[in-house]
C-alpha positions as CSV (number, residue, x, y, z in Angstrom):
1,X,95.9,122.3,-100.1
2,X,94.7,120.2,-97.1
3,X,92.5,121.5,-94.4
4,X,90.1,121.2,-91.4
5,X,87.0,122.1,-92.3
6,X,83.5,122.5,-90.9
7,X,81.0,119.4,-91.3
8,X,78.2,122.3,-93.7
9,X,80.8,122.6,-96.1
10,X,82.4,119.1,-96.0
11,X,78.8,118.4,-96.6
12,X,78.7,120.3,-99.5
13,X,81.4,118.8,-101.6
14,X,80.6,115.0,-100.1
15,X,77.0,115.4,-101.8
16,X,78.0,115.3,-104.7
17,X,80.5,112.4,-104.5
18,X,79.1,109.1,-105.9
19,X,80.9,107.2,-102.9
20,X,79.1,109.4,-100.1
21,X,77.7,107.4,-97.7
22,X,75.9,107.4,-93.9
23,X,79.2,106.8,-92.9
24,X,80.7,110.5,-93.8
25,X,78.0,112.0,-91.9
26,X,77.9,114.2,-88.7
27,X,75.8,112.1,-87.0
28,X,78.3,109.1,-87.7
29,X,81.2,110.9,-86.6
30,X,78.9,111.8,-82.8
31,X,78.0,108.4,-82.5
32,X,81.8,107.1,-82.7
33,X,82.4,109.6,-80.2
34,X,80.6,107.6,-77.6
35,X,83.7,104.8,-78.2
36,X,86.3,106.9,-77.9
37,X,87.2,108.4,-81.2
38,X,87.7,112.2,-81.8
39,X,87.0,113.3,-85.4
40,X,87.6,116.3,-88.3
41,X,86.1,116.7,-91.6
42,X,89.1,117.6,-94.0
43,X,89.0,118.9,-97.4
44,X,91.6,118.7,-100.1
45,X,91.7,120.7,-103.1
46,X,94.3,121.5,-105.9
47,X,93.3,123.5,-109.0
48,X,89.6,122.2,-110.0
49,X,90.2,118.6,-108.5
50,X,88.6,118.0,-104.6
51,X,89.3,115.0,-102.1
52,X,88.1,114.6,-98.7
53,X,87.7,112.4,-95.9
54,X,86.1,112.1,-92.5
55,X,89.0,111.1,-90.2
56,X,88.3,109.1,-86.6
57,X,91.1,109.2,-84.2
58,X,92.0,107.2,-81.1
59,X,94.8,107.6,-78.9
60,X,97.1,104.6,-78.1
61,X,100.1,104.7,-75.8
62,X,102.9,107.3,-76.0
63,X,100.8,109.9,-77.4
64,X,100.2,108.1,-80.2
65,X,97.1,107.3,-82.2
66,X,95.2,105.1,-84.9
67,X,93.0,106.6,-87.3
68,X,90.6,105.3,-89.3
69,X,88.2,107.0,-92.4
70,X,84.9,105.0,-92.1
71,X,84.1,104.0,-95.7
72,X,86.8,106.8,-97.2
73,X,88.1,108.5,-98.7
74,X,85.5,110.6,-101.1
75,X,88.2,111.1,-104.2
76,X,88.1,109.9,-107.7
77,X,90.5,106.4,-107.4
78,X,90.7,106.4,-110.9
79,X,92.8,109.5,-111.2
80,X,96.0,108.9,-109.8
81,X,97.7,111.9,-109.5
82,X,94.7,113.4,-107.2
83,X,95.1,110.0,-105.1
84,X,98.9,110.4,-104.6
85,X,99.2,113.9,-104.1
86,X,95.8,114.0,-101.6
87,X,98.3,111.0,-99.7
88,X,101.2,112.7,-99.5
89,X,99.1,115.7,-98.2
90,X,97.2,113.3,-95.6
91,X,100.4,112.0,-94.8
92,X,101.8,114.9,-93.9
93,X,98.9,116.1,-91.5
94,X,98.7,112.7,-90.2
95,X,102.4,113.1,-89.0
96,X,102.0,116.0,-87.1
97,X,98.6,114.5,-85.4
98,X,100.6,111.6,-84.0
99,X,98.8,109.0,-85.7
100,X,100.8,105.4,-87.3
101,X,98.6,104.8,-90.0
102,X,94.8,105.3,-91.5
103,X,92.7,102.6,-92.4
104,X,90.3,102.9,-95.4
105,X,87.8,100.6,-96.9
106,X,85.8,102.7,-99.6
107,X,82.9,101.1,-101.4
108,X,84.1,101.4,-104.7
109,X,83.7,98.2,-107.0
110,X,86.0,96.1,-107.7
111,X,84.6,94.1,-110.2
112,X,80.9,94.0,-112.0
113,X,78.4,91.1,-110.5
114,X,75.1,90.0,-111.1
115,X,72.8,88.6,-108.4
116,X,74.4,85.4,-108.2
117,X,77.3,86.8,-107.8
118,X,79.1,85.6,-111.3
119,X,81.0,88.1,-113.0
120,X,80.1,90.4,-116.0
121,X,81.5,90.3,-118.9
122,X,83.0,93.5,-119.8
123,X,81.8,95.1,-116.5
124,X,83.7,97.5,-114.2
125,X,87.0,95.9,-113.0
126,X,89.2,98.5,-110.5
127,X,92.1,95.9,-109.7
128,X,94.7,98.5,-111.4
129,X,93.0,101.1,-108.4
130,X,94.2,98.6,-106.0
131,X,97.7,97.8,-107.7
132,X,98.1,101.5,-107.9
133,X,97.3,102.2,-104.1
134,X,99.7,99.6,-102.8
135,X,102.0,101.3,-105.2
136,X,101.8,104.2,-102.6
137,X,102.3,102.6,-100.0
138,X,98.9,101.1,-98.9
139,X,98.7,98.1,-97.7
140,X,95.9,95.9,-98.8
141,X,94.0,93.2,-96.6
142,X,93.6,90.9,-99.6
143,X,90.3,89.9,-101.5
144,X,88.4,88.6,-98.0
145,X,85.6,86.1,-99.1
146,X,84.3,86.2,-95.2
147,X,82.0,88.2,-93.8
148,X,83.1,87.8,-90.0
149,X,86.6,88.4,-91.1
150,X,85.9,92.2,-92.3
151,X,86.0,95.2,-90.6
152,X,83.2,96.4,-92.8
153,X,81.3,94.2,-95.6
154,X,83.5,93.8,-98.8
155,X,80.6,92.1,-100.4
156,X,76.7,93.3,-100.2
157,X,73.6,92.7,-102.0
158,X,71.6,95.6,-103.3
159,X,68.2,96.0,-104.8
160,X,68.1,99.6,-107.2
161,X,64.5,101.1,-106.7
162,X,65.2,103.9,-109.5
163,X,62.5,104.0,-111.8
164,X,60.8,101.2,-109.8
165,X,57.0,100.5,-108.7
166,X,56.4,98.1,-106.1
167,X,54.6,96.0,-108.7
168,X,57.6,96.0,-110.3
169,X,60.1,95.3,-107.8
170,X,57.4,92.4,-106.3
171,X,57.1,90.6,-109.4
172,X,60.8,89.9,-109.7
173,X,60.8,88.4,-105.9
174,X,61.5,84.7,-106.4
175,X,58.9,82.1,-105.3
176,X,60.1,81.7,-102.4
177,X,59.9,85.1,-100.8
178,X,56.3,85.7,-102.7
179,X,54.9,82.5,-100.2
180,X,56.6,83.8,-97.4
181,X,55.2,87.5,-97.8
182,X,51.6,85.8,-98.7
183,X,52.3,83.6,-95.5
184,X,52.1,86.8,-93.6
185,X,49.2,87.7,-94.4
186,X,47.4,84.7,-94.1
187,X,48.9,84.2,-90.4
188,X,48.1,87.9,-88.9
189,X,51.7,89.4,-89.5
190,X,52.2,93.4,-89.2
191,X,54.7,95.6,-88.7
192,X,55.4,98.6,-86.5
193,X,57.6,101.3,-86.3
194,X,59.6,100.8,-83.0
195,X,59.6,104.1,-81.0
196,X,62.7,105.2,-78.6
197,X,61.4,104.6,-75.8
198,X,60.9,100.6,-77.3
199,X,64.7,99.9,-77.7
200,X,64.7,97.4,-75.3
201,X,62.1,95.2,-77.2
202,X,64.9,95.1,-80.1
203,X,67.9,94.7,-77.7
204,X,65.8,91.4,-76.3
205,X,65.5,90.1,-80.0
206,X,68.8,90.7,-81.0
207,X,70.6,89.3,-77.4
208,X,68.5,86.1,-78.7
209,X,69.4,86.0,-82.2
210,X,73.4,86.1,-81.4
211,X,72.9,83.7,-78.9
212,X,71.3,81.2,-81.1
213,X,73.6,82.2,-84.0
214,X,76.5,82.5,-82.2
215,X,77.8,86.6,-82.6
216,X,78.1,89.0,-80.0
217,X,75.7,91.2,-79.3
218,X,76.2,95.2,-78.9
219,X,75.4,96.4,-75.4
220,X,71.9,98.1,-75.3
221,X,73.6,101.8,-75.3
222,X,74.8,101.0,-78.5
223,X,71.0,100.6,-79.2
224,X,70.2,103.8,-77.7
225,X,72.7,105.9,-79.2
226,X,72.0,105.0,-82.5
227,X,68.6,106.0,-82.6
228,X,68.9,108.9,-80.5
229,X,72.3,110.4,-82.2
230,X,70.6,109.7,-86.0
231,X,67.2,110.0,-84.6
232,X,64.7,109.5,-88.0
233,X,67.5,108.6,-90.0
234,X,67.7,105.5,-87.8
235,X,64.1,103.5,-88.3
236,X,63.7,100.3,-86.2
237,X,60.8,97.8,-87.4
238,X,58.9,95.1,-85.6
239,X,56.9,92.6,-87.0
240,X,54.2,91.1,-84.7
241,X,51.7,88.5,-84.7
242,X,48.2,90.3,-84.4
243,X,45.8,87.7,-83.0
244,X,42.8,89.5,-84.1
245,X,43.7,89.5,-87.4
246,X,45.3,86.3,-87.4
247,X,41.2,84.6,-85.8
248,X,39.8,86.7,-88.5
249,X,42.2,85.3,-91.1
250,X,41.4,81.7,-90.3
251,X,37.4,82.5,-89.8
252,X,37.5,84.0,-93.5
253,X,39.7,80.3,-94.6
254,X,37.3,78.6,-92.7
255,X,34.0,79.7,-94.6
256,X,35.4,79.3,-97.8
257,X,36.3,75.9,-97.2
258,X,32.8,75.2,-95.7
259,X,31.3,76.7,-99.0
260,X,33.8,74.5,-101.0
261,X,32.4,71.6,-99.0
262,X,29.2,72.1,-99.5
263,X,29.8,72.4,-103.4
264,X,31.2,68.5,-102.8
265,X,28.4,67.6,-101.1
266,X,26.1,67.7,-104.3
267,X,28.5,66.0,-106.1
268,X,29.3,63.3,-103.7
269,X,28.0,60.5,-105.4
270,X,30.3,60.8,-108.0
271,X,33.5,58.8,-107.2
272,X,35.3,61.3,-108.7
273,X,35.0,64.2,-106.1
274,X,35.4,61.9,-102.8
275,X,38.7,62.6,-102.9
276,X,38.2,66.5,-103.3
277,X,35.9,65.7,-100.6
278,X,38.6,64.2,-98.3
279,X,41.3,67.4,-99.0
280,X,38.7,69.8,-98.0
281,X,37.9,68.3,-94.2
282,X,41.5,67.5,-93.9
283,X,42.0,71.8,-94.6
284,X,39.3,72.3,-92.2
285,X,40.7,70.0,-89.4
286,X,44.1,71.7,-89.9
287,X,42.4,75.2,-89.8
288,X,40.2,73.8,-86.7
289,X,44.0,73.3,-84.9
290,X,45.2,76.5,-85.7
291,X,42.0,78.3,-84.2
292,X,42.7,76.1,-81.4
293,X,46.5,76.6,-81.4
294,X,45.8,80.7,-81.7
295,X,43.5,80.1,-78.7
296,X,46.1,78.9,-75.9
297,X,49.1,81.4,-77.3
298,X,47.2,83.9,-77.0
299,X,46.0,82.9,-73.3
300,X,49.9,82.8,-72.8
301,X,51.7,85.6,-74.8
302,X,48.8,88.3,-75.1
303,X,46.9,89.3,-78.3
304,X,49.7,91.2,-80.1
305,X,52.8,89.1,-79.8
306,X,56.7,90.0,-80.7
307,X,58.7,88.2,-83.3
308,X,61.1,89.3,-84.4
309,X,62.7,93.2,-85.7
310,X,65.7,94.8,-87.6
311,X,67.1,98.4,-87.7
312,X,68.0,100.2,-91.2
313,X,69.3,103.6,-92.1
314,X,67.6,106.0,-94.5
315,X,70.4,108.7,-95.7
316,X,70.2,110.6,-98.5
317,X,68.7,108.3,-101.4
318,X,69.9,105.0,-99.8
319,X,68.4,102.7,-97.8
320,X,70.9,100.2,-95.6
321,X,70.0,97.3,-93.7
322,X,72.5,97.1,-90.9
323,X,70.9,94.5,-88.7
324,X,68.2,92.2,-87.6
325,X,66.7,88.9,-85.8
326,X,63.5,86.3,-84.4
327,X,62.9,84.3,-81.6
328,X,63.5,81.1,-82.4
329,X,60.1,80.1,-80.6
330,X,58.0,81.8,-83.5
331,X,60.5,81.1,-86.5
332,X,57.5,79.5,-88.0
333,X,56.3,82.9,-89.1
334,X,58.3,84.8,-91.5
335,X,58.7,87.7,-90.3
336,X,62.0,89.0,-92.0
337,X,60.5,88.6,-95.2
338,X,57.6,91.2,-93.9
339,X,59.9,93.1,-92.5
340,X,62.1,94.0,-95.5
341,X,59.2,94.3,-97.8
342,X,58.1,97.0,-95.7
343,X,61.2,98.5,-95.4
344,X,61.5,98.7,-99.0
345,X,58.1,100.1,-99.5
346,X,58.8,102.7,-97.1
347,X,62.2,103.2,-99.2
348,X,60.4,103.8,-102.5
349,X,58.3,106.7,-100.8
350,X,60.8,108.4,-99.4
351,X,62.5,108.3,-103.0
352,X,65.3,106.3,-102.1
353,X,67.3,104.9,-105.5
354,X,69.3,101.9,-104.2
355,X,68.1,99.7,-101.1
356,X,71.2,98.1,-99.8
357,X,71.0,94.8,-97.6
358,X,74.1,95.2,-96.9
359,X,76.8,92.1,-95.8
360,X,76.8,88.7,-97.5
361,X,79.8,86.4,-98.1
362,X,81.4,86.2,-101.3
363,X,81.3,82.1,-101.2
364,X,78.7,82.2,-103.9
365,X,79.9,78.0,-104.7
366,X,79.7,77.0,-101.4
367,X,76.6,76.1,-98.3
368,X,78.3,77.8,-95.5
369,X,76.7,79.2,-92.5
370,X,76.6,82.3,-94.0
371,X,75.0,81.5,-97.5
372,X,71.7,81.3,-96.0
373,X,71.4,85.2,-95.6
374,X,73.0,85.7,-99.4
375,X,70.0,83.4,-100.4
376,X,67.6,85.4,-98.2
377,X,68.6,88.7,-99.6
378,X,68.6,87.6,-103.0
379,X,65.0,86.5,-103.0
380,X,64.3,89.8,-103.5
381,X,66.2,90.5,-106.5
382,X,69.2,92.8,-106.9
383,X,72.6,92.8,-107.6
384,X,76.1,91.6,-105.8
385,X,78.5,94.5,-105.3
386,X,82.1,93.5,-104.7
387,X,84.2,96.2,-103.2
388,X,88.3,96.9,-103.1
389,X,88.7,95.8,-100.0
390,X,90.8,97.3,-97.2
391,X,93.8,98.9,-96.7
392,X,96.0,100.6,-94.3
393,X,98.4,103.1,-94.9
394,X,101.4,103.6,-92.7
395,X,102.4,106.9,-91.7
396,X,105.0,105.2,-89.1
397,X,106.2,102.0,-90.3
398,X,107.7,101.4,-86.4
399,X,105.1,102.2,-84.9
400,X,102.9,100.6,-87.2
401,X,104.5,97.0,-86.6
402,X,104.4,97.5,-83.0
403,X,100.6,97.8,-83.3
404,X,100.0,95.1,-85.6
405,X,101.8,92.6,-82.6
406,X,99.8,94.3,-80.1
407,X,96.4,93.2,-82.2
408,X,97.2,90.3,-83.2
409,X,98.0,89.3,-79.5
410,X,95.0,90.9,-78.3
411,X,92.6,89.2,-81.0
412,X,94.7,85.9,-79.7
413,X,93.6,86.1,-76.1
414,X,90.0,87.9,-77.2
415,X,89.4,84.4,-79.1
416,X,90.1,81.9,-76.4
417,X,88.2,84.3,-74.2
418,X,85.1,83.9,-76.7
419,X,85.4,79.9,-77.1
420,X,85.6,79.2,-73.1
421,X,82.4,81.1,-72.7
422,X,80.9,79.3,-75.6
């Protein structure tokens, strides 16, 4: 049996499913509302078996709409049975609502990867879960490789925290990320917790980032609803360059090259320190510059100066990601790199079990312009998750052709609109 239900006791069965995710949730479902989509929880059940699904709908023309279950459905894929008879019953419903199909993209693995993304042997492989949903009818978007091409990432990179201390987690960093994170301390980095009524310092740094990296950028009430519709679930951090700390940084480097210096000096008869000599004024010329170069940026920009930010989502035990960027006038300061080690640290307290940074390509052989984050990502350890993919499901195959023309068309004219301006 198929029915509406209320969100509490959706809630109550979607707990306890393993594919639950931010994306089932109330709040989600409100924040949709502000583009246009209606929702309803529905729960399926037949004998001791339970489906369920959170359904957004949007009206087309003729009465008709599109639907769409963010991340669904919640079911066990492997049984088949409960998947065809939960279709048949959605189909059903999904008739009498009007809507020509429902597209789903649940995060369930497709196959077993570690973090370079090379497959394991003997892992988890669901291809027969895909061969047996387009033997129902689904119709599957393929194995996408590109991010930009997905409606919702088919690939991520995730980092489990369970049984993890952040000694742990920071001595599998690679060398890389280690420098960068040391860099920010040496250079005055912190971060800050954004408050709601600071949305507009993220909006600025994320207008800039998809300008220089070429994406567009979400409107600023996307911004604001966000945070105000999943309130603390939604935590926006800022990394800034403190001045203060950055003067007393390079004081502190300063002294203990002068006391290294000092050391030479009594040795510097000996040929064999005037070149340890020479390294140590060089260090304190370059430190001298920096003073100097700390001097006339803060004159211009202030004493506590904004680099850079990104916005994640704590739900439940997971941490995600979703989104993040740096002026490209202080890119010389890592701030990302603080930024998600604070995020994680934060995720570890709250007793999160997976932190998920979400989107990466699945080009793993290849430099595109997207393997740059992958490697960003992955300097923090983890794994790579490949997912199923994404389907739609026809409930009226006329209909359903019609719309696909429609997009296509639209996407057409959408793209030369997006190249003119660029």
């Amino acid at each position: 049996m198929l029915q509406e239900v209320s969100f509490e006791e959706f809630q109550k069965f979607a707990e306890k499913e393993p594919l639950y995710t931010f994306h089932q949730t109330k709040e989600w479902a409100e924040l949709k509302e502000k583009n246009g989509w209606s929702h309803v929880f529905l729960l399926y059940t037949k004998g001791k078996k339970k489906a369920g699904a959170l359904l957004l709908l949007k009206p087309l023309l003729l009465g008709k709409k599109m639907c769409y279950s963010p991340r669904g459905f919640l079911l066990d894929y492997e049984d088949r049975d409960l998947v065809k008879d939960f279709t048949d019953a959605l189909k059903t419903y999904l008739k009498k609502k009007g809507a020509i199909f429902v597209k789903i993209d649940p995060p369930l693995l497709l196959n077993e990867r570690d973090k370079e993304g090379a497959l394991i042997e003997n892992g988890i492989d669901h291809h027969d879960v895909v061969t047996d949903l387009k033997s129902l009818g689904y119709i599957h978007y393929g194995f996408q490789k590109d991010i930009e091409k997905e409606l919702q990432p088919r690939w991520v990179f995730v980092l489990p925290l369970k049984d993890k201390s952040e000694e742990e987690l920071y001595a599998h960093f690679d060398s890389r990320t280690k420098r960068s994170l040391k860099k920010c301390e040496k250079e005055g980095l912190v971060v800050e917790e954004m408050q709601e009524d600071e949305i507009s310092l993220f909006k600025a740094i994320m207008e800039h980032t998809s300008s220089r990296r070429g994406f567009l950028d979400r409107p600023l009430s996307y911004y604001q609803n966000l945070k105000a519709i999943l309130k603390e679930h939604c935590i926006v951090l800022l990394c800034y360059l403190d001045c203060k700390k950055a003067r007393q940084s390079l004081k502190e480097q300063k002294e203990e090259q002068e006391k290294k210096r000092e050391a030479c000096d009594k040795q510097k008869e000996s040929k064999k320190y005037e070149k340890t000599c020479q390294e140590i004024e060089e260090r304190l010329s370059g430190i001298t510059a920096k003073m100097e170069a700390l001097s006339s940026l803060e004159k211009e920009k202030g004493s506590k100066i904004l680099l850079g930010g990104s916005m994640f989502l704590q739900y439940g035990r997971e941490t995600t990601y979703l989104f993040g960027g740096s002026f490209q006038e202080f890119m010389q300061y890592p701030s990302q790199y603080l930024i998600q080690w604070e995020s994680i640290q934060r995720a570890l307290k709250k007793g999160c079990t997976l932190y998920n940074f979400y989107g990466i390509d699945g080009n793993f052989d290849t430099k595109g312009k997207m393997h740059g984050i992958y490697e960003f990502k992955r300097g923090f350890d983890g794994e790579v998750r490949e997912y199923i993919g994404e389907f739609d499901l026809p409930i009226s195959k006329g209909f359903y052709r019609l719309y696909k023309i429609a997009f296509s068309c639209y996407k057409k004219i959408k793209n030369r609109g997006t190249k003119k301006k660029s």
